[in-house]
Backbone bond lengths (Angstrom), bond angles and torsions (degrees), N, CA, C in turn:
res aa  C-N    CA-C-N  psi(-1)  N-CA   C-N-CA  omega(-1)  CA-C   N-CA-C  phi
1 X - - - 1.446 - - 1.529 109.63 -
2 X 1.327 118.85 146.34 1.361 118.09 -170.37 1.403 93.37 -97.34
3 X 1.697 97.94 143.50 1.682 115.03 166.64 1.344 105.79 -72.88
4 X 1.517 113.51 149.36 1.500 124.80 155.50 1.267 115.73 -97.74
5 X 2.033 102.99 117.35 1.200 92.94 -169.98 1.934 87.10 -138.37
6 X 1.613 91.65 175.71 2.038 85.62 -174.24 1.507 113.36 -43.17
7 X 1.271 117.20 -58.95 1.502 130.78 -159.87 2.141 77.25 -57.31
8 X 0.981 161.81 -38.71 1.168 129.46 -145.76 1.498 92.58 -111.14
9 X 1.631 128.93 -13.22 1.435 124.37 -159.96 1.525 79.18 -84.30
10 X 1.475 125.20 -42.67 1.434 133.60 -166.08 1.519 118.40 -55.45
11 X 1.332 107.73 -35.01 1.228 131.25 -173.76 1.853 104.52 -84.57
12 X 0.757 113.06 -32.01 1.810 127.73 -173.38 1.679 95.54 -91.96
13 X 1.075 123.02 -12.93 1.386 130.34 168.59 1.417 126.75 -72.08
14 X 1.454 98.97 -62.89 1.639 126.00 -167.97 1.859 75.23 -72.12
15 X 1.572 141.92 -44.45 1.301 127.19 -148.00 1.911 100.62 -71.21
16 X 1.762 101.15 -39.78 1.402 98.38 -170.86 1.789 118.99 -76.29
17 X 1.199 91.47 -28.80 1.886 101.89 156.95 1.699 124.02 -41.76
18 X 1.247 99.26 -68.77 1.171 103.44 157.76 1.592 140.87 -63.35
19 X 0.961 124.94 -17.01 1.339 154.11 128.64 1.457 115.75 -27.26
20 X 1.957 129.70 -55.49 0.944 145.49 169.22 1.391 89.84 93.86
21 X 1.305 124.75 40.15 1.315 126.06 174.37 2.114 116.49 -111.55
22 X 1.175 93.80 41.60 1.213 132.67 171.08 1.995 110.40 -28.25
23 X 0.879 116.90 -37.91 1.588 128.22 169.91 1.254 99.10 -57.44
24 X 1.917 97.19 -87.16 1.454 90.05 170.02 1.509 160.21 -30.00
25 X 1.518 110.19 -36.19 0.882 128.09 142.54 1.355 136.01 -26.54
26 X 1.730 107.61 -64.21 1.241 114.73 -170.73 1.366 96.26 -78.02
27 X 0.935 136.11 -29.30 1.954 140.56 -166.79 1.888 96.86 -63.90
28 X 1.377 108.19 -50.86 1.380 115.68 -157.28 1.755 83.49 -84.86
29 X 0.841 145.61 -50.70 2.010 128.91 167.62 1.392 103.76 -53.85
30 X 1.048 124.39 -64.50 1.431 118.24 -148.92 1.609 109.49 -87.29
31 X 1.488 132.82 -28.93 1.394 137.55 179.16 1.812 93.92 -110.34
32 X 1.237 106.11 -94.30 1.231 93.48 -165.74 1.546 140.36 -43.07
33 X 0.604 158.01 8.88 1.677 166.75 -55.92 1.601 95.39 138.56
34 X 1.070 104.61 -27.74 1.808 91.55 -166.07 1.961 89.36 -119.52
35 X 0.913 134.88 -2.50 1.229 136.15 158.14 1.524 124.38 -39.43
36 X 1.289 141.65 133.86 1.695 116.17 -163.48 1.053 96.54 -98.36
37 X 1.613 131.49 8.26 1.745 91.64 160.56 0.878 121.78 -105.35
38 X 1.405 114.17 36.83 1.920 138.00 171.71 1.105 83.08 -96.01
39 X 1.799 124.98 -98.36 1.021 138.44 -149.39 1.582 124.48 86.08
40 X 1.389 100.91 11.49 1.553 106.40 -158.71 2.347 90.80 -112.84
41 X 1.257 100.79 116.58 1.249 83.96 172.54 1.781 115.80 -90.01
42 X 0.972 130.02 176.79 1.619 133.92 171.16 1.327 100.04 -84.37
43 X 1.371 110.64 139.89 1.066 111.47 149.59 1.400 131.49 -160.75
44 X 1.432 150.53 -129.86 1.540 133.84 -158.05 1.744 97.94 -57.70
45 X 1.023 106.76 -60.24 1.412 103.83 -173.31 1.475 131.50 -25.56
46 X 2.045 95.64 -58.50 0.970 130.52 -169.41 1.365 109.18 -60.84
47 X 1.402 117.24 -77.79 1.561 125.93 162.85 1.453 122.65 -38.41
48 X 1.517 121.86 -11.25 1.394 105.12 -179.86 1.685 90.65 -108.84
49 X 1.363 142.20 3.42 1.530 117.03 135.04 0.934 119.66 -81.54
50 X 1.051 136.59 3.41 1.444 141.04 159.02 1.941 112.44 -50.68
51 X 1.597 85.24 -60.41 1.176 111.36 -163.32 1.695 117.68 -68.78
52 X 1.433 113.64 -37.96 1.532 129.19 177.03 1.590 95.78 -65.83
53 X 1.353 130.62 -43.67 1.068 108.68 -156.15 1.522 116.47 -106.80
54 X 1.388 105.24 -5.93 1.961 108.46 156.35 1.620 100.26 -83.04
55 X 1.259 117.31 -20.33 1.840 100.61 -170.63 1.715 87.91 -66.44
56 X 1.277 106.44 -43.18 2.067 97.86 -163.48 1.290 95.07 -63.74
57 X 1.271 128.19 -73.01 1.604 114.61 150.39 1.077 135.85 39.78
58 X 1.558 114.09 -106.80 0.998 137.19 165.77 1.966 112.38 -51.45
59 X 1.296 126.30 -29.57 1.265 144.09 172.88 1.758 90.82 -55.75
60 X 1.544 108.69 -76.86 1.203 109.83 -155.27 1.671 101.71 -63.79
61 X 0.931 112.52 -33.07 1.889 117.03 173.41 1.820 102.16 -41.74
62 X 0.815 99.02 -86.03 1.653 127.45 -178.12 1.415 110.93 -33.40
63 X 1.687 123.51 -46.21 0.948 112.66 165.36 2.036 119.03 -91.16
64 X 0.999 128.03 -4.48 1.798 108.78 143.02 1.402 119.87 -69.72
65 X 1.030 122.39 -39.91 1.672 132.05 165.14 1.620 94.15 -30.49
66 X 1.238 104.33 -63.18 1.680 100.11 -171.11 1.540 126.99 -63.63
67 X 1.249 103.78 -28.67 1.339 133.60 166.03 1.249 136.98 -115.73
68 X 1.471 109.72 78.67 1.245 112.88 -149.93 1.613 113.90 -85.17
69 X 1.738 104.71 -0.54 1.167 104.64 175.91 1.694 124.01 -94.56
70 X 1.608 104.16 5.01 1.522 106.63 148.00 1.069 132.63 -68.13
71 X 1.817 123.42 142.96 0.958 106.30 -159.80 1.844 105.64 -120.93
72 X 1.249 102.72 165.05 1.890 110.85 -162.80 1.405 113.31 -69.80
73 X 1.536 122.98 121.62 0.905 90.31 174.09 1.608 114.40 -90.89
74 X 1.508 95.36 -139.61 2.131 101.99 -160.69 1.903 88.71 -66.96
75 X 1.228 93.07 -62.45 2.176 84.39 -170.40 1.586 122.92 -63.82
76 X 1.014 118.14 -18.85 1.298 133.03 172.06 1.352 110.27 -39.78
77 X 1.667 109.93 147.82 1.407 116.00 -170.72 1.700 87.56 -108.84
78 X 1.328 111.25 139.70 1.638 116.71 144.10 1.849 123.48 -65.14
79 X 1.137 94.92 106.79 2.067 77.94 165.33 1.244 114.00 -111.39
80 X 1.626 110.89 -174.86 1.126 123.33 152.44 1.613 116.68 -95.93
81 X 1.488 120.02 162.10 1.176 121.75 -153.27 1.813 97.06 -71.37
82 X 0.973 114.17 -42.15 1.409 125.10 178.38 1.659 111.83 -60.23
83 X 1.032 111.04 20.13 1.431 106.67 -175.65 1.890 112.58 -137.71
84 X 1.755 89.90 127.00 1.413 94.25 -141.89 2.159 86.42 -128.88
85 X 1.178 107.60 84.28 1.294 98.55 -162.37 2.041 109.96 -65.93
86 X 1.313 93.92 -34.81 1.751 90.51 164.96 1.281 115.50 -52.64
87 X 1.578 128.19 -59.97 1.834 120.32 173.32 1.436 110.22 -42.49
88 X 1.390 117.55 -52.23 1.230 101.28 -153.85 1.599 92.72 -83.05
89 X 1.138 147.53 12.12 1.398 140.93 178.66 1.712 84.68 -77.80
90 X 2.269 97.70 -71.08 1.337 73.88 -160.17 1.560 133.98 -76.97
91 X 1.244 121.16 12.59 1.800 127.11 164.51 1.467 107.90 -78.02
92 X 1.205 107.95 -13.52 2.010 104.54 163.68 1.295 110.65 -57.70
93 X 1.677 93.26 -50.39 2.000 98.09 -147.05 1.884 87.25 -91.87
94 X 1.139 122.55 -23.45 1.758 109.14 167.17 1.591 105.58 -70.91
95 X 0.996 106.96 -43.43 1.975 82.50 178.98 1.524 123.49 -82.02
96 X 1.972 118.59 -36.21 1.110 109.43 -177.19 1.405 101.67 -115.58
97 X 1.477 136.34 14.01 1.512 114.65 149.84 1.681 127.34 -137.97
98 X 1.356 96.50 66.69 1.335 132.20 -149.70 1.737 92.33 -61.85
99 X 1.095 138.88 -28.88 1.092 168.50 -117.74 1.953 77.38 -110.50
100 X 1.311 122.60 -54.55 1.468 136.42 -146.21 1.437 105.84 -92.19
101 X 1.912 106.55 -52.22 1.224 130.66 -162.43 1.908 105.76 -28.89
102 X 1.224 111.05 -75.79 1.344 125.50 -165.49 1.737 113.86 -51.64
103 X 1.565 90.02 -3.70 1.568 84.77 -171.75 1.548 95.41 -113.66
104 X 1.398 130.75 8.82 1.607 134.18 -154.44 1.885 91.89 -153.63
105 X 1.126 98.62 -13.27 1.962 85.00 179.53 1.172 120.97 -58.21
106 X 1.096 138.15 -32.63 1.723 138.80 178.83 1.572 108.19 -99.23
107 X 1.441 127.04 -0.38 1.771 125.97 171.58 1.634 99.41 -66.83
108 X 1.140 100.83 139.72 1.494 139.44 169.63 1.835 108.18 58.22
109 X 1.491 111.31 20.88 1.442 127.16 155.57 1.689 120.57 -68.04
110 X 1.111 113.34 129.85 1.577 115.95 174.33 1.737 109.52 -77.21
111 X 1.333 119.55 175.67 1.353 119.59 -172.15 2.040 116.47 -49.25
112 X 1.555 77.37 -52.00 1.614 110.87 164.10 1.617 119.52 -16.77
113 X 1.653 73.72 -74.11 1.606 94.77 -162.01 1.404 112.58 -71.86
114 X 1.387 129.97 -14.02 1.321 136.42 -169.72 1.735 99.58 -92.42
115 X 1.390 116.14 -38.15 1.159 93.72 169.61 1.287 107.12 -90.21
116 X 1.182 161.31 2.16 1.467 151.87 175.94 1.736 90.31 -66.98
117 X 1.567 122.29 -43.86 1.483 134.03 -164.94 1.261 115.27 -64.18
118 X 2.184 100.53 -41.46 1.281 109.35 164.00 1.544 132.62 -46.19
119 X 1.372 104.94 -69.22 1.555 118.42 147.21 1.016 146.17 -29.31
120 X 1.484 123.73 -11.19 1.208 144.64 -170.54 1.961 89.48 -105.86
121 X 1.129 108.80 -88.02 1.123 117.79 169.38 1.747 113.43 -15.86
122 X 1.423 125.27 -62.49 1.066 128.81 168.81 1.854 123.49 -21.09
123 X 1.590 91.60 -81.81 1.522 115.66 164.90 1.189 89.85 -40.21
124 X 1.390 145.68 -132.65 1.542 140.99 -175.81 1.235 102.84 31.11
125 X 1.364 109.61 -88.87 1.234 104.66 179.83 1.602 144.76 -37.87
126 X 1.226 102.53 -41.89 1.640 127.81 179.58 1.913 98.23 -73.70
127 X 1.377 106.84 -39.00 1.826 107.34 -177.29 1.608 96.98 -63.48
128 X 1.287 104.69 -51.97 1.648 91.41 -165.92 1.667 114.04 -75.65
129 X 1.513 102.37 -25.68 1.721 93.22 175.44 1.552 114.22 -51.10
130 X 2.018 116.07 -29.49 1.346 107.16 -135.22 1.698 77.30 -103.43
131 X 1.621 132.73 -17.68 1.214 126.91 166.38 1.159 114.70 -70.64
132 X 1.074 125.35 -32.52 2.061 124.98 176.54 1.552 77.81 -67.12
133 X 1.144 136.96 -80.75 1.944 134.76 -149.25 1.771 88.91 -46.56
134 X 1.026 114.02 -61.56 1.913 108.04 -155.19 2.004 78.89 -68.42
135 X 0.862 125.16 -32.18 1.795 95.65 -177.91 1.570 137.61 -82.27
136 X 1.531 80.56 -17.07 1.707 98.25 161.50 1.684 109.95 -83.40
137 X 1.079 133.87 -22.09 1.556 129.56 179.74 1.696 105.60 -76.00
């Protein structure tokens, strides 16, 4: 019987990605993986195939969205326009694998988007300096 070990959960990963089996995916990182008779948590590695292959994903989503007169083929997922499977990957791994985040926050971001992220972060920063200042006064 074969052991379950990272290199094979990793490998069963990159297979359902490619697959476009994207649910699954996220179930087997985010639930299964943390199950104890895994014992194996995810981590940088893990989440950044995660991450390459909802960013194309989300790419190929975005552009039928735009063009709605392309048509689906057989493996293809239907979405709704609001559905952004790269975000919601990475608002998984910022809330439940916080542990990862800092080492995966700028993967599969364009030049753009890293500073829009930068900037974001900033403000954050500046809100809470100016709420610590108004709570010390």
């Amino acid at each position: 019987m074969c052991e379950i070990n990272k290199n094979l959960i990793e490998a069963w990963l990159e297979c359902l990605c490619r697959s476009k089996h994207f649910h699954l995916a996220i179930g087997l990182v985010f639930d299964e993986m943390k199950l104890e008779e895994i014992g194996i948590l995810p981590d940088q590695r893990t989440v950044s195939i995660l991450l390459r292959f909802c960013r194309k994903e989300s790419e190929i989503r975005k552009a039928k969205l735009e063009n709605r007169n392309g048509s689906l083929g057989r493996n293809d997922v239907v979405v709704d326009d609001e559905d952004d499977v790269f975000e919601l990957v990475r608002n998984r791994i910022r809330v439940e694998l916080p542990f990862v985040w800092d080492q995966v926050r700028f993967e599969g971001l364009t030049l753009n988007e890293i500073e829009k992220e930068k900037e974001k972060e900033k403000e954050k920063e500046k809100e809470k300096k100016k709420e610590e200042k108004e709570g010390i006064d």
